[in-house]
Backbone as JSON, one array per atom type, in Angstrom:
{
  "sequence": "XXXXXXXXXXXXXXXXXXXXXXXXXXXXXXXXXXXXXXXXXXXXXXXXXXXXXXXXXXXXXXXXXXXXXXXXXXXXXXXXXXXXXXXXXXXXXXXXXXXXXXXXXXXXXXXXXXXXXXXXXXXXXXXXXXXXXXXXXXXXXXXXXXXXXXXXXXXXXXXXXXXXXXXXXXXXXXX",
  "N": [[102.94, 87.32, 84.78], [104.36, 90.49, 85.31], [103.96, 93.53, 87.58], [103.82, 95.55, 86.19], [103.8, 94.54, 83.43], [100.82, 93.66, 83.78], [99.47, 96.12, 83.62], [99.41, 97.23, 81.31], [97.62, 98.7, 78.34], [95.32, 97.76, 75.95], [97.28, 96.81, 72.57], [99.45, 98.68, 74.16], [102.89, 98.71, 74.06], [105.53, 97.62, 75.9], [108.31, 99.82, 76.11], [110.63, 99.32, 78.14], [112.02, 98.46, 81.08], [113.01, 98.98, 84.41], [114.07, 98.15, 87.31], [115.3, 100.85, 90.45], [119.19, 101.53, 90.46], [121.12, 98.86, 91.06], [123.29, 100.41, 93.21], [121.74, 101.72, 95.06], [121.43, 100.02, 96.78], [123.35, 98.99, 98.15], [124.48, 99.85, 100.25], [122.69, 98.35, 102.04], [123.45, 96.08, 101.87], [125.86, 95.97, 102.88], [125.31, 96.95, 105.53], [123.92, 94.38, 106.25], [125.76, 92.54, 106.22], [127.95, 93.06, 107.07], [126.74, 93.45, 110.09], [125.29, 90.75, 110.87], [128.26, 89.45, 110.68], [129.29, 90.67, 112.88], [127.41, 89.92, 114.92], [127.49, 87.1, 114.8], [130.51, 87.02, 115.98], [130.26, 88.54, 118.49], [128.13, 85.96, 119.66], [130.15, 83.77, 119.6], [131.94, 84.99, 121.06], [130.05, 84.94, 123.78], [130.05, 82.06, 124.34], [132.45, 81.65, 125.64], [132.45, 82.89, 127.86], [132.43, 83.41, 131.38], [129.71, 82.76, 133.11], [126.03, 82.56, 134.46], [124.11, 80.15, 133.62], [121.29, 81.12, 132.42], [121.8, 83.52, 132.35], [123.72, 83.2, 130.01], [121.85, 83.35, 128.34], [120.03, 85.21, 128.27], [121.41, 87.2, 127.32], [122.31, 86.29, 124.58], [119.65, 86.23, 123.56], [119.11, 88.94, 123.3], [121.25, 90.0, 122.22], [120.29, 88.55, 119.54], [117.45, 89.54, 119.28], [118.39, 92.04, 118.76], [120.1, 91.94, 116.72], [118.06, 91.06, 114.65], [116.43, 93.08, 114.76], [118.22, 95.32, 113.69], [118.96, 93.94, 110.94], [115.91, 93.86, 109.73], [115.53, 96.76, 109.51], [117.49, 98.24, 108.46], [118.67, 96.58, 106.51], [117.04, 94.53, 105.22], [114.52, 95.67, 104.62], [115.25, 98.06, 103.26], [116.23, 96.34, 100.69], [113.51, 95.13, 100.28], [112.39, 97.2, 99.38], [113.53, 98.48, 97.11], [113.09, 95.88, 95.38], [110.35, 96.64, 94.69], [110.16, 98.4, 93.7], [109.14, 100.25, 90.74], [110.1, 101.53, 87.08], [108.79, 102.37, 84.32], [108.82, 102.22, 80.77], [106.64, 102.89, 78.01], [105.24, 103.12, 75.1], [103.07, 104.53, 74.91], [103.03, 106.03, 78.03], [105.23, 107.14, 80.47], [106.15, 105.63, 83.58], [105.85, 104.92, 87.22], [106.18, 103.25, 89.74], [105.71, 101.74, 93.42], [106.13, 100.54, 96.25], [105.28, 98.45, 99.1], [102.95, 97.91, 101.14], [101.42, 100.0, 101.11], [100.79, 101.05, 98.03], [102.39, 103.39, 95.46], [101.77, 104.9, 91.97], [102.83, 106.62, 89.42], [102.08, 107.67, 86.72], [102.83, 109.33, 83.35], [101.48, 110.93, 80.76], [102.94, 110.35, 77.28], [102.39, 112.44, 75.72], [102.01, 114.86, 77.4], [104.38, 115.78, 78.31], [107.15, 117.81, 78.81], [109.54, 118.59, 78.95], [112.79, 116.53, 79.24], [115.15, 115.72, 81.04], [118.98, 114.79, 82.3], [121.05, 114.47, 84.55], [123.99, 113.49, 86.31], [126.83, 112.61, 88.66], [129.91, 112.72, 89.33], [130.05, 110.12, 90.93], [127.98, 108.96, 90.03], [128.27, 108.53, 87.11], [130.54, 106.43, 87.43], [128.89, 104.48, 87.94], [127.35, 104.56, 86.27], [124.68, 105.45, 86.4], [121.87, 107.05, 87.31], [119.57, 110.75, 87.78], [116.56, 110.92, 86.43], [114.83, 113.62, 84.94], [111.93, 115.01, 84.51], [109.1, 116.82, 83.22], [106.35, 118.08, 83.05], [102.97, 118.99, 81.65], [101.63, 120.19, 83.62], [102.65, 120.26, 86.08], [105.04, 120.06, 88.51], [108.57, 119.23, 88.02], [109.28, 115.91, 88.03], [111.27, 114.1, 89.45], [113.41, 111.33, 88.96], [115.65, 108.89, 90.52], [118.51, 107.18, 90.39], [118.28, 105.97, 88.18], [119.1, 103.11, 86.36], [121.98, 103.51, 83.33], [121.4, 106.21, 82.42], [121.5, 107.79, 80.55], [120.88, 106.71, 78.24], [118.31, 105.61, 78.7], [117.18, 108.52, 78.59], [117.51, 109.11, 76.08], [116.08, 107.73, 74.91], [113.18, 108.33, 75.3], [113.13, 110.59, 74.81], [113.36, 110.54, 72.09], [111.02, 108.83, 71.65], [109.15, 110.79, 72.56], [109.65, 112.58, 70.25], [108.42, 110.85, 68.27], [105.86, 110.18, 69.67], [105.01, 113.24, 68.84], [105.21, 113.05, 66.25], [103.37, 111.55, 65.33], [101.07, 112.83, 66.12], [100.78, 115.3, 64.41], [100.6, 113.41, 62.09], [98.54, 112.78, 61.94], [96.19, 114.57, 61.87], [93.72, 116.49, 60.19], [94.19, 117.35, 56.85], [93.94, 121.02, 55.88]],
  "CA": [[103.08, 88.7, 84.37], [104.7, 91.53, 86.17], [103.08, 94.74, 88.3], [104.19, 96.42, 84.71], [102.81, 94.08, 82.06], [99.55, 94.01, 84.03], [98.67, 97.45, 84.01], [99.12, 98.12, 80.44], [96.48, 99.12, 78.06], [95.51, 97.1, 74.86], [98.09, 98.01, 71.97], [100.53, 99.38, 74.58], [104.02, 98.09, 74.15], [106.48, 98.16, 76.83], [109.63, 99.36, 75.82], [111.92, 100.09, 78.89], [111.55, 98.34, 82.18], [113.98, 99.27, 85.47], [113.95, 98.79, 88.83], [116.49, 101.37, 90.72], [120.35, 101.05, 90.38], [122.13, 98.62, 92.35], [124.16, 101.09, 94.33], [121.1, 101.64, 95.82], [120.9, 98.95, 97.49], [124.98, 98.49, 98.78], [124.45, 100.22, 101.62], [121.88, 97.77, 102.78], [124.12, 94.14, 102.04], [127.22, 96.09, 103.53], [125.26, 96.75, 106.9], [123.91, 92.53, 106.57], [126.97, 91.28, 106.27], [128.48, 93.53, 109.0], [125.63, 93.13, 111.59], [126.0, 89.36, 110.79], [129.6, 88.93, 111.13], [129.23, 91.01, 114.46], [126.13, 88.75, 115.73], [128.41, 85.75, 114.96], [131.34, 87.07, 116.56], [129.67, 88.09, 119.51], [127.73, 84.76, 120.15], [130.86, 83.13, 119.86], [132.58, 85.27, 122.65], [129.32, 84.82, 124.75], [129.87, 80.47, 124.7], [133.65, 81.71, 126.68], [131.96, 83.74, 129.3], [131.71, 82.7, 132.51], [128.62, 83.39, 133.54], [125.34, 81.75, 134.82], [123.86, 79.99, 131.84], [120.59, 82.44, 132.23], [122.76, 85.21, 131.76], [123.74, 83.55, 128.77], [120.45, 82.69, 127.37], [119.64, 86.41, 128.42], [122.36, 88.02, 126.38], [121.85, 85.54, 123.49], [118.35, 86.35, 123.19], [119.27, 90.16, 123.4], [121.66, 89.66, 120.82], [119.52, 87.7, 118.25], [116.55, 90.52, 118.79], [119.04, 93.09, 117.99], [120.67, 91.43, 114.97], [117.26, 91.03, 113.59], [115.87, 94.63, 114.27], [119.22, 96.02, 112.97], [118.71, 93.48, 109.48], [115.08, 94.5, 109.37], [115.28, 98.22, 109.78], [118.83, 98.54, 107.59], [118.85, 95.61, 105.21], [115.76, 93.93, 104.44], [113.77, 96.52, 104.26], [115.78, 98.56, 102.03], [116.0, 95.64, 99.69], [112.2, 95.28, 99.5], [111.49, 98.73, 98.87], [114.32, 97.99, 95.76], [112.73, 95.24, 94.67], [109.31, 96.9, 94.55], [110.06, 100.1, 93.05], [109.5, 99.7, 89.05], [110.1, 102.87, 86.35], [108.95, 101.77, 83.12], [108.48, 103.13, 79.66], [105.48, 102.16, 77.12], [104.85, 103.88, 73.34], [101.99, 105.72, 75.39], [103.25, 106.57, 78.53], [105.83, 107.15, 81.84], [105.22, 104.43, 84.54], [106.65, 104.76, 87.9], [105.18, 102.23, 90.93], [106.11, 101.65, 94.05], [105.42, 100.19, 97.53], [104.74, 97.11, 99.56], [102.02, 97.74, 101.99], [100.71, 101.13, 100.59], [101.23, 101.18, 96.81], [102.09, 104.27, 94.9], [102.26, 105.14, 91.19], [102.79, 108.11, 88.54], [101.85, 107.73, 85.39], [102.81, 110.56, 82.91], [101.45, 110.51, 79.24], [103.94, 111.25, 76.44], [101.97, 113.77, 75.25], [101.91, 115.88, 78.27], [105.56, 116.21, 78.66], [107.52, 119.01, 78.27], [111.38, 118.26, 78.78], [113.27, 115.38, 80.09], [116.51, 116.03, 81.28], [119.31, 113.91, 83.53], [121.83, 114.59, 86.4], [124.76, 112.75, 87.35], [127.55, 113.24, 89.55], [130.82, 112.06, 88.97], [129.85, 108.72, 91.16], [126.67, 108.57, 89.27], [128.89, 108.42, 85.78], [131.09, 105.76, 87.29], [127.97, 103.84, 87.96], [126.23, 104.26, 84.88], [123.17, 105.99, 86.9], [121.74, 109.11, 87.07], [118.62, 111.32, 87.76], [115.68, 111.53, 85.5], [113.96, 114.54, 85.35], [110.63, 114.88, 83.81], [108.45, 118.18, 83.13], [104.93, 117.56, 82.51], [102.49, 120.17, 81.59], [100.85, 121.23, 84.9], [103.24, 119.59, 87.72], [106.65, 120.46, 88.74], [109.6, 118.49, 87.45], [109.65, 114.98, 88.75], [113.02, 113.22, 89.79], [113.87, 109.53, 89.35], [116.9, 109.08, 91.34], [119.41, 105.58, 90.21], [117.8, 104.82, 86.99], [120.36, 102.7, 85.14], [121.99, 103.52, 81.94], [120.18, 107.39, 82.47], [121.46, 108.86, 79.54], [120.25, 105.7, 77.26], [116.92, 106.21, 78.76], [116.8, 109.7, 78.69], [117.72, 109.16, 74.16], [114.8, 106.41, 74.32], [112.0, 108.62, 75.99], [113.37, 111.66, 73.56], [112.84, 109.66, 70.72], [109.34, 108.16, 71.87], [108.58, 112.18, 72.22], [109.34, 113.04, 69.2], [107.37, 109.79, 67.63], [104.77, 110.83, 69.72], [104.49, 114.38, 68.44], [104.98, 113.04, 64.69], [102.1, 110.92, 65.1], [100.31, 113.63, 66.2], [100.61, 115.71, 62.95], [100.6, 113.2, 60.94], [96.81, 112.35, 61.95], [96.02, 116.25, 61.69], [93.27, 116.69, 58.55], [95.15, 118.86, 56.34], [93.55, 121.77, 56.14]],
  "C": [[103.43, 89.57, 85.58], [103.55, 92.41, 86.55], [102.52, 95.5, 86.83], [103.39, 96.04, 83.92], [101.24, 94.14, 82.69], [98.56, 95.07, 84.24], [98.47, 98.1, 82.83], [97.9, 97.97, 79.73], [96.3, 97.75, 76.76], [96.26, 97.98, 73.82], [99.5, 98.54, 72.65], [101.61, 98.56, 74.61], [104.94, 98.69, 75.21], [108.1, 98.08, 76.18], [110.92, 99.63, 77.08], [111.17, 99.42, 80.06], [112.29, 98.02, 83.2], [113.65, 99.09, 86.57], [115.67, 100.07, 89.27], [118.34, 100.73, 90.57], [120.32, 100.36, 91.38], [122.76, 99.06, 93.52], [123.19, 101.31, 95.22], [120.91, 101.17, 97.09], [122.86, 98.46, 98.61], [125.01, 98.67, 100.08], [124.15, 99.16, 102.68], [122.73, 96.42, 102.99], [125.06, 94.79, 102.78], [126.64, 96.1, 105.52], [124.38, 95.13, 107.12], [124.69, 92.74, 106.74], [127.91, 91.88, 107.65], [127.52, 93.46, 110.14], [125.8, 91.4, 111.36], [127.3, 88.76, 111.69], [129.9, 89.48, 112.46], [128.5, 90.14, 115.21], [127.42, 87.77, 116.12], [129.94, 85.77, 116.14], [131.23, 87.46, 118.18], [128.95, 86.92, 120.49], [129.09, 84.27, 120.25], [131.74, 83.62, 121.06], [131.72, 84.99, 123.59], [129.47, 83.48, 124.81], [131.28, 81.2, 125.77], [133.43, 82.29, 127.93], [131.77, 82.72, 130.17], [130.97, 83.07, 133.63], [127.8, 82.3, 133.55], [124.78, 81.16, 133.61], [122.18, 80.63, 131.18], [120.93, 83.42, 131.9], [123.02, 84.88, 130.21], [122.65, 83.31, 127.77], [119.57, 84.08, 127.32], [120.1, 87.31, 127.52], [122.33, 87.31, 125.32], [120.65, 86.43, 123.01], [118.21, 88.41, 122.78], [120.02, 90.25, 122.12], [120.85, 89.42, 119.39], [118.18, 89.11, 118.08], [117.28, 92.0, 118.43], [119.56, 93.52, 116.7], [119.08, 91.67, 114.35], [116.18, 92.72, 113.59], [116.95, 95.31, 113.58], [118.77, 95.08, 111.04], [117.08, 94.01, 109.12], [115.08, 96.11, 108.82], [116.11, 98.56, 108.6], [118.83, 97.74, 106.47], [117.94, 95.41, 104.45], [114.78, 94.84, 104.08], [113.27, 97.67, 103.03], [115.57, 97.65, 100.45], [114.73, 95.25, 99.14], [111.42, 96.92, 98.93], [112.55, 98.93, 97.42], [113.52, 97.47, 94.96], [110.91, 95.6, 94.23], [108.93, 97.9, 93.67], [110.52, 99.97, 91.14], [109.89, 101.13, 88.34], [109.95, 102.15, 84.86], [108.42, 102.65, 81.85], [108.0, 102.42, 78.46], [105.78, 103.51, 75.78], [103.48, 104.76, 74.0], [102.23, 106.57, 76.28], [104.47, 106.13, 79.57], [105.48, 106.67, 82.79], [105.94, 104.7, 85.71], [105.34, 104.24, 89.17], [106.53, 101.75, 91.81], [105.65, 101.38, 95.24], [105.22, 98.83, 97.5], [103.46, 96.74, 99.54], [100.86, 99.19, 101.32], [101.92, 100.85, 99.36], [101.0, 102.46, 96.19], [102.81, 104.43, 93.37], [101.82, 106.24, 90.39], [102.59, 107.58, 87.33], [101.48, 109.3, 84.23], [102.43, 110.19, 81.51], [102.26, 111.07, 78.52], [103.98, 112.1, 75.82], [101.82, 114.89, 75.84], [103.41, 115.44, 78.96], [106.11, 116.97, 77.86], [108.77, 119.07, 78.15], [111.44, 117.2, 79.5], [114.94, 116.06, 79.45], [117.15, 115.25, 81.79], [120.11, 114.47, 83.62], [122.64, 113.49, 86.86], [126.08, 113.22, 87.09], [128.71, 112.19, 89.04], [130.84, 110.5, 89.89], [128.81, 108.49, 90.34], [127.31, 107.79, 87.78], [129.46, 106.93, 86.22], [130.06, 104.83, 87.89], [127.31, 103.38, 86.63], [125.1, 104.41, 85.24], [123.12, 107.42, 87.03], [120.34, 109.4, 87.42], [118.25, 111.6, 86.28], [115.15, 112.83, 85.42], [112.84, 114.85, 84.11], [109.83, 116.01, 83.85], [107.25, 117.57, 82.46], [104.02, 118.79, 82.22], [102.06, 121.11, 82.45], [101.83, 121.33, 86.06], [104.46, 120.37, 87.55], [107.37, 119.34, 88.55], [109.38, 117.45, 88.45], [110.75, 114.3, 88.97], [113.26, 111.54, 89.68], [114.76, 109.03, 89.55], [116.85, 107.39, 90.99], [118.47, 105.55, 89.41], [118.96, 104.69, 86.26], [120.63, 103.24, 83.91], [120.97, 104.75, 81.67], [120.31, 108.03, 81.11], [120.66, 107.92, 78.2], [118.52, 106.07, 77.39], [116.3, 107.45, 78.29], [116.15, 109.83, 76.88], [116.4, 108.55, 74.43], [113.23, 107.6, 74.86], [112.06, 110.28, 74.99], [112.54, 111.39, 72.68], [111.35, 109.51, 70.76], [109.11, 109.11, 71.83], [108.2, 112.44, 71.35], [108.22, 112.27, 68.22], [106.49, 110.31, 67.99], [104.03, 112.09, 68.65], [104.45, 114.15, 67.0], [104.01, 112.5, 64.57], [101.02, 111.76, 65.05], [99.65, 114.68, 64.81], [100.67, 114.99, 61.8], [98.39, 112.44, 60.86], [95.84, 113.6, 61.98], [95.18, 115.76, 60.3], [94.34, 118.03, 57.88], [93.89, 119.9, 55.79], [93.02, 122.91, 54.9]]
}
């Protein structure tokens, strides 16, 4: 079981479960594969040098801890904070979790929301991502930046609203 399925309630069905868009994440493989193909192409000019072979075991080693703080810092990092970051949507409530090392999540109930709106930009469209935006009763609008397929979501969390609020009156004594 996921972060997701293990947190819900008894009863609660999950219907919607995202990590961030892809594009997200492009940035991070485009600077791999270019810090990579630089590493590589560097080591291979450092075997033609002619230099002491400390020097090159000096500049090697300089190299290799550079490549891997540049893939840490830029790549990998990015990609685990991707793969960590959930947004999901239950018949009760708004789920959003996130984090490695320090874990943080929101949980909004569907009964204490007030609008949901989304936001995207003419790259966003040719993605098929977009900003959430969420209004809750007390807080200030929350943002969920790259959720896939935003406007699909946006209909599905509508909908669950309105369900919500029909449930609501329809368990009302009449009066």
């Amino acid at each position: 079981m996921g972060i997701i399925d293990d947190g819900l309630a008894p009863e609660e069905r999950l219907l919607l479960h995202r990590h961030p868009h892809w594009k997200s994440i492009v940035l991070a493989i485009l600077v791999g594969v270019i810090a990579t193909s630089a590493a590589i192409y560097l080591l291979v000019l450092l075997v033609d040098w002619d230099v002491a072979s400390l020097w090159q075991w000096i500049l090697r080693i300089a190299l290799g801890v550079t490549w891997l703080a540049v893939m840490s810092w830029w790549s990998i990092a990015p990609l685990i904070r991707w793969g960590t970051t959930h947004f999901a949507i239950t018949n009760r409530r708004l789920m959003f979790r996130t984090g490695v090392f320090t874990k943080t999540g929101i949980d909004i109930p569907l009964a204490r929301i007030n609008s949901v709106q989304f936001r995207h930009d003419l790259i966003d469209r040719m993605f098929g991502t977009g900003t959430l935006i969420v209004e809750s009763a007390s807080d200030e609008p929350l943002e969920f930046d790259d959720i896939p397929h935003v406007k699909k979501v946006h209909s599905m969390l509508y909908d669950e609203l309105n369900e919500a609020l029909d449930g609501d009156d329809d368990e009302r004594p009449d009066s």
